[in-house]
MMTF fields as JSON, N, C-alpha, C and O atoms, coordinates in Angstrom:
{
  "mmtfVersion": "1.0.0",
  "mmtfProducer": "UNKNOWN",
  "numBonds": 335,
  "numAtoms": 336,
  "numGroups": 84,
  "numChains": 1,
  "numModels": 1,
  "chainsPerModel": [1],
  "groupsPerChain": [84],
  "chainIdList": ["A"],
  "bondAtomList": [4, 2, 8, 6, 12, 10, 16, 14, 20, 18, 24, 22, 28, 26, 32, 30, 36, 34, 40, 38, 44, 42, 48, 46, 52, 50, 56, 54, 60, 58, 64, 62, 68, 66, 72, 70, 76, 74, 80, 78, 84, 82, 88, 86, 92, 90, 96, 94, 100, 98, 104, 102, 108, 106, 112, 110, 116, 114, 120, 118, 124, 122, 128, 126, 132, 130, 136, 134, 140, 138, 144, 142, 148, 146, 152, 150, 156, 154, 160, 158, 164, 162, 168, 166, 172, 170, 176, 174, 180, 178, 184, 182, 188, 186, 192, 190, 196, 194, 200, 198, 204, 202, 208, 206, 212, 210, 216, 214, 220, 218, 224, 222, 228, 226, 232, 230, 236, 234, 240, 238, 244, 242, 248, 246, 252, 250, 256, 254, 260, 258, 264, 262, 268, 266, 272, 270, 276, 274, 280, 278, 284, 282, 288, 286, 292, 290, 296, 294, 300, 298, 304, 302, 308, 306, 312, 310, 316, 314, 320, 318, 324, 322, 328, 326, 332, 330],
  "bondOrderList": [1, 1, 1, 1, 1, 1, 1, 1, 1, 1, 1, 1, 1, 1, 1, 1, 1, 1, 1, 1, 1, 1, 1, 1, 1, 1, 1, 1, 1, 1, 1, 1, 1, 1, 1, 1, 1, 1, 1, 1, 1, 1, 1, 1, 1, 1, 1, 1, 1, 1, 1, 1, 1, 1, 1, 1, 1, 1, 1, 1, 1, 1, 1, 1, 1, 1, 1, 1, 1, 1, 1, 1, 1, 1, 1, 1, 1, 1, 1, 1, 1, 1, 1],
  "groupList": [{"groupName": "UNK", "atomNameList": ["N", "CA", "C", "O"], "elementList": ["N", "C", "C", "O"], "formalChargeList": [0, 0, 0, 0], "bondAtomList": [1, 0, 2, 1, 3, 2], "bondOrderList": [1, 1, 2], "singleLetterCode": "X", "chemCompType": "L-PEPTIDE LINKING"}],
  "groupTypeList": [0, 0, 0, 0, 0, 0, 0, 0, 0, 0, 0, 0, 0, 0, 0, 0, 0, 0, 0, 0, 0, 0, 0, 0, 0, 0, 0, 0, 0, 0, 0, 0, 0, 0, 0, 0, 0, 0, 0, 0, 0, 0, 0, 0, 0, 0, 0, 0, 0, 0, 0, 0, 0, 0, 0, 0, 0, 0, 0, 0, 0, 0, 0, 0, 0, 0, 0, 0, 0, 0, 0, 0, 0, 0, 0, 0, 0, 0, 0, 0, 0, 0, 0, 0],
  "groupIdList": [1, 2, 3, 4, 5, 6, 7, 8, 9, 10, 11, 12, 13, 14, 15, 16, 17, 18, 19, 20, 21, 22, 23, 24, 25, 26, 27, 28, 29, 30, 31, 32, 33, 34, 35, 36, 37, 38, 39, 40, 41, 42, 43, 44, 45, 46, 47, 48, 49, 50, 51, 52, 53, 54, 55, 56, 57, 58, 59, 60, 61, 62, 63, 64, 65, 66, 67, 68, 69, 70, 71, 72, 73, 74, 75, 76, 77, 78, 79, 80, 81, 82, 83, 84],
  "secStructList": [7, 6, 6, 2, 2, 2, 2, 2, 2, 2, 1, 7, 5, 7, 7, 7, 2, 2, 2, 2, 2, 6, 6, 2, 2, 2, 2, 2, 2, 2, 2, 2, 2, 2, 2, 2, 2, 2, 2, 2, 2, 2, 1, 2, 2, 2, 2, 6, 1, 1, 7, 1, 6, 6, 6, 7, 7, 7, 7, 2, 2, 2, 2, 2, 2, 2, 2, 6, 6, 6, 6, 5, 7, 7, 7, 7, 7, 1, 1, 7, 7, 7, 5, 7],
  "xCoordList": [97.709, 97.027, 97.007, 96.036, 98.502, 98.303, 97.16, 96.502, 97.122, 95.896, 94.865, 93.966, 94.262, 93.174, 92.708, 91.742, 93.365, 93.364, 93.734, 93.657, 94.001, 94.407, 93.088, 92.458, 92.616, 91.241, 90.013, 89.251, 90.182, 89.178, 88.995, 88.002, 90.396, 90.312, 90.668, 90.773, 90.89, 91.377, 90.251, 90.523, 88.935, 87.69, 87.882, 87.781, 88.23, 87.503, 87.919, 88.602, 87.433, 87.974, 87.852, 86.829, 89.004, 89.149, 89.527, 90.376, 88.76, 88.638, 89.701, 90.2, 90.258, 90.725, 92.188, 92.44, 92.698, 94.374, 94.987, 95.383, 95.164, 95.81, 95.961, 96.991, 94.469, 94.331, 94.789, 95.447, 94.538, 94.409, 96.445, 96.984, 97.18, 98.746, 99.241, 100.059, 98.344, 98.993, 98.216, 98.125, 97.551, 96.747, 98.027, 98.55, 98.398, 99.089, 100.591, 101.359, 101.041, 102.2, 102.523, 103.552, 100.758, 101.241, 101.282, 101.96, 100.32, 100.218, 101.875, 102.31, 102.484, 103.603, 104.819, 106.01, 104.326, 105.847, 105.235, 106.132, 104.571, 104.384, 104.78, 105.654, 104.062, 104.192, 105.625, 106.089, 106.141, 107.395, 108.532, 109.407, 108.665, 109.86, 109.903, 110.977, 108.561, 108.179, 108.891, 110.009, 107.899, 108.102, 109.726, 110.12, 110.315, 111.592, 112.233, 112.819, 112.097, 112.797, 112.321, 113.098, 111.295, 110.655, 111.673, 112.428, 111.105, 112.568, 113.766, 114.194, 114.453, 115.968, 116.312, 117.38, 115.574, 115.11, 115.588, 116.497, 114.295, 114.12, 114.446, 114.028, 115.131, 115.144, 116.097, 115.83, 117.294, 118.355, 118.092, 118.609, 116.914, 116.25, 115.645, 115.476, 115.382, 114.227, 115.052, 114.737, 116.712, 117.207, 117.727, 117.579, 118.372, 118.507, 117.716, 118.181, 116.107, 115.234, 114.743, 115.223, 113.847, 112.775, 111.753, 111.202, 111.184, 109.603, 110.114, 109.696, 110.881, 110.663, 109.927, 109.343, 109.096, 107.77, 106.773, 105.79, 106.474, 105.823, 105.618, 104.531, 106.585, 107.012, 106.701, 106.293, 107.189, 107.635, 107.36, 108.092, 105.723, 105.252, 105.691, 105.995, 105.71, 106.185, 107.82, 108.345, 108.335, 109.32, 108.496, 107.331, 109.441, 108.96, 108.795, 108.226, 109.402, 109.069, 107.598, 106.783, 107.33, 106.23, 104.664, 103.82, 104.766, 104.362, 104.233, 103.12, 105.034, 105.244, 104.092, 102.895, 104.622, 104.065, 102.362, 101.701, 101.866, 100.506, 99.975, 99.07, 100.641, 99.989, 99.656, 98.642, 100.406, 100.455, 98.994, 98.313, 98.589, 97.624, 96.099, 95.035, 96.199, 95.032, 94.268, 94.533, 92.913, 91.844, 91.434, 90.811, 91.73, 91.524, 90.911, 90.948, 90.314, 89.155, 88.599, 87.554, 90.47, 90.166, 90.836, 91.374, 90.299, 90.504, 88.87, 87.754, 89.182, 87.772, 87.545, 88.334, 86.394, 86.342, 84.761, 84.106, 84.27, 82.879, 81.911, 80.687, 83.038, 82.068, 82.029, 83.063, 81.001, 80.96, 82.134, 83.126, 82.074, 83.171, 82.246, 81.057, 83.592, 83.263, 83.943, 85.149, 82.964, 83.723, 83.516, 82.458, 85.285, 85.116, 85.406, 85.44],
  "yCoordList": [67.057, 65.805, 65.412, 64.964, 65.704, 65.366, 65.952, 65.341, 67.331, 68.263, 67.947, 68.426, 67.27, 66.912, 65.565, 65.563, 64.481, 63.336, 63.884, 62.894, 64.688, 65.068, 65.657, 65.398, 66.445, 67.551, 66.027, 65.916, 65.176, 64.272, 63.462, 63.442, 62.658, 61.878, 62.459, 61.849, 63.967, 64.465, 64.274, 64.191, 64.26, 64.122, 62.95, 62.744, 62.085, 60.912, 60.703, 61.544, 59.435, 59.244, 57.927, 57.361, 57.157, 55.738, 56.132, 56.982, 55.382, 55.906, 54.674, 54.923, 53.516, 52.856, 53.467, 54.349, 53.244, 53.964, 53.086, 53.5, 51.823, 50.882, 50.749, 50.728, 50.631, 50.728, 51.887, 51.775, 52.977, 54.456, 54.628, 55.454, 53.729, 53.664, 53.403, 54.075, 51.844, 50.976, 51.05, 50.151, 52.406, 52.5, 53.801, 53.945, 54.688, 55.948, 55.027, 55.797, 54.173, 53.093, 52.733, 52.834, 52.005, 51.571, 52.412, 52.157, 53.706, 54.555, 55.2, 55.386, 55.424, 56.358, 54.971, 55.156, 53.957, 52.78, 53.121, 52.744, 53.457, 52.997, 54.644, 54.809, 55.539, 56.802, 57.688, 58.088, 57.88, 58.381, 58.09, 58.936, 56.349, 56.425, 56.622, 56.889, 56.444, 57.363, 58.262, 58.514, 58.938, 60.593, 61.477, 62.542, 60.514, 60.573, 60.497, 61.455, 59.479, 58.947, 60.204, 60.505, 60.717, 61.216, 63.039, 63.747, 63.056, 64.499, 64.66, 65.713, 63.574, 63.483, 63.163, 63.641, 62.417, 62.312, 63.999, 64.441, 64.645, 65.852, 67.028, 68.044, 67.253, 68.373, 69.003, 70.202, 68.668, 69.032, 70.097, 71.198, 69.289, 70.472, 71.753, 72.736, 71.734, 72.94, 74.184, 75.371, 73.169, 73.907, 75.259, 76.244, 75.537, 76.742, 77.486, 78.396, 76.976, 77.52, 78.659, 78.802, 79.493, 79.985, 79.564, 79.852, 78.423, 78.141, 76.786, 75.77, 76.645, 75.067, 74.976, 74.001, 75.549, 75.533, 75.354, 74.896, 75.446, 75.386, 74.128, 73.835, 73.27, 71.795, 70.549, 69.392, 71.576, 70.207, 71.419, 72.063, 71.356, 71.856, 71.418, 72.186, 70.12, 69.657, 68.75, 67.974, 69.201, 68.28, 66.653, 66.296, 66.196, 64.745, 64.583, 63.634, 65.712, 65.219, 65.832, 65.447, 66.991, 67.644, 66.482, 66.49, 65.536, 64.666, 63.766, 63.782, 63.209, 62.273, 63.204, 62.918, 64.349, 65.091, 65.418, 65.73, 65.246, 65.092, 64.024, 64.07, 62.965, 61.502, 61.312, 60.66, 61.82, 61.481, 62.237, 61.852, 63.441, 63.627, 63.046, 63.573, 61.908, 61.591, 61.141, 61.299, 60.341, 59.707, 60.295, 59.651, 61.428, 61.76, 63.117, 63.947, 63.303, 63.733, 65.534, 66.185, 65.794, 67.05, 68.491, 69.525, 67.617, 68.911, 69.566, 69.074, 70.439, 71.359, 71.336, 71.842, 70.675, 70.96, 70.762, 70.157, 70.978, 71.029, 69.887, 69.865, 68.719, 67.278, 66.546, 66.189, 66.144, 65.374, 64.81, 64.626, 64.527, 63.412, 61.978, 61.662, 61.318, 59.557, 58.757, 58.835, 57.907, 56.843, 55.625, 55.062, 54.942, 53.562, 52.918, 51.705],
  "zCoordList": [44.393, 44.58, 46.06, 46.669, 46.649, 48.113, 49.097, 49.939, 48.737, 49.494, 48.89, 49.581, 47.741, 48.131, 48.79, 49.553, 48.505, 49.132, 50.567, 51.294, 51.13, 52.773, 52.979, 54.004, 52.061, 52.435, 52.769, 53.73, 51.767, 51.632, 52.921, 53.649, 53.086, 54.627, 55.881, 56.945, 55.642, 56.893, 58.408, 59.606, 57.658, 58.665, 59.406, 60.616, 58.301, 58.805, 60.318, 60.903, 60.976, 62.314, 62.479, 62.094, 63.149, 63.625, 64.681, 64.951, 65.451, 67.113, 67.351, 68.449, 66.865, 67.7, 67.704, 66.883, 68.167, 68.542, 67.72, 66.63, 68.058, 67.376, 66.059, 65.385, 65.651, 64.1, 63.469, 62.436, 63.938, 63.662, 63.582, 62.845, 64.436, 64.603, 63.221, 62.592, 62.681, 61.797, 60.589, 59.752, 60.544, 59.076, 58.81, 57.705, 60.048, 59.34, 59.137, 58.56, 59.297, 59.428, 58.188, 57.519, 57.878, 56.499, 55.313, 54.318, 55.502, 54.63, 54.439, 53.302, 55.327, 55.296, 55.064, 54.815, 55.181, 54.191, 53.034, 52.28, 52.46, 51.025, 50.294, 49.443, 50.766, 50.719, 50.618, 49.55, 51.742, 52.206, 51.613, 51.425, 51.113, 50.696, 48.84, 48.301, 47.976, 47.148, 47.178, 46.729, 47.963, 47.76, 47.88, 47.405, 48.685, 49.072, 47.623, 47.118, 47.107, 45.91, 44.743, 43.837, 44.852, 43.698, 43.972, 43.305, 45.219, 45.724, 45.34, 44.867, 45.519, 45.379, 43.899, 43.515, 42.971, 41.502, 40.922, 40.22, 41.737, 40.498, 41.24, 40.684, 42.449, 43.125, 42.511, 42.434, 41.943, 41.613, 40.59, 40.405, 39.839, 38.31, 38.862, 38.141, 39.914, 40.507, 41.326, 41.417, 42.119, 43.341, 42.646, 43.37, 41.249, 41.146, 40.214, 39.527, 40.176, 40.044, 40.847, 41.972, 40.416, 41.722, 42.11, 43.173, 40.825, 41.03, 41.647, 41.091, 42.618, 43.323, 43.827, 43.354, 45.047, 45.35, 44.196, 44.779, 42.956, 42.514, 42.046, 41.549, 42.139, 41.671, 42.781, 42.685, 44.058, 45.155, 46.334, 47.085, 46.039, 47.366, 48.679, 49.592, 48.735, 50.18, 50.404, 49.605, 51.799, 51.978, 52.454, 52.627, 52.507, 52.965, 54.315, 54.855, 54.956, 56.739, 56.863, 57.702, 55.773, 55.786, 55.961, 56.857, 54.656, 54.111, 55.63, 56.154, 56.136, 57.318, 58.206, 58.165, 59.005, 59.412, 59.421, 60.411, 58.0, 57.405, 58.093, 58.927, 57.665, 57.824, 59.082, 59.328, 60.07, 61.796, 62.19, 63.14, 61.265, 61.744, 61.141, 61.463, 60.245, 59.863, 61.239, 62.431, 60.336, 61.46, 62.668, 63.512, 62.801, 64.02, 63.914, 64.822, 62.686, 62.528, 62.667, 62.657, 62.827, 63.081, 62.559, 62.953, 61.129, 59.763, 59.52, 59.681, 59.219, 59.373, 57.27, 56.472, 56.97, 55.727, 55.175, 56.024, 54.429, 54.402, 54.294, 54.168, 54.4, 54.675, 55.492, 56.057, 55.779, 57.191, 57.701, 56.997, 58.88, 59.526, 59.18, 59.192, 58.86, 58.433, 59.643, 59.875, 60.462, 61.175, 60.907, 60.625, 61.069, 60.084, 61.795, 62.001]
}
């Protein structure tokens, strides 16, 4: 679900810096500590698994990591760039 919602807005672009600061800001309070919670929840079931990747594709710094690069427009994917 994350890769496609990432594939979807990865184009887009907010040229302002500021905004573009406090849109990935608020996205990643609401996000991160989720995902955090949702990791530490169920990792325990997966760690002496093999298919943990198959469960919990991403770490959470991964996730953080994602977000820093929205709006800025420079994921390559087959739909236009959107500027808000």
């Amino acid at each position: 679900m994350f890769d496609e919602i990432h594939k979807t807005q990865g184009p887009w672009v907010v040229s302002d810096e500021q905004l573009q600061s406090e849109l990935r800001a608020s996205i990643s309070a609401v996000v991160i500590p989720a995902y955090r919670s949702f990791v530490g929840r169920y990792k325990h079931h997966f760690e002496a698994g093999k298919n943990m990747d198959k469960y919990i594709k991403y770490q959470p710094e991964d996730i953080e990591a994602l977000i820093e690069t929205l709006f800025e427009g420079n994921h390559s994917t087959s739909m236009s760039r959107r500027r808000f």
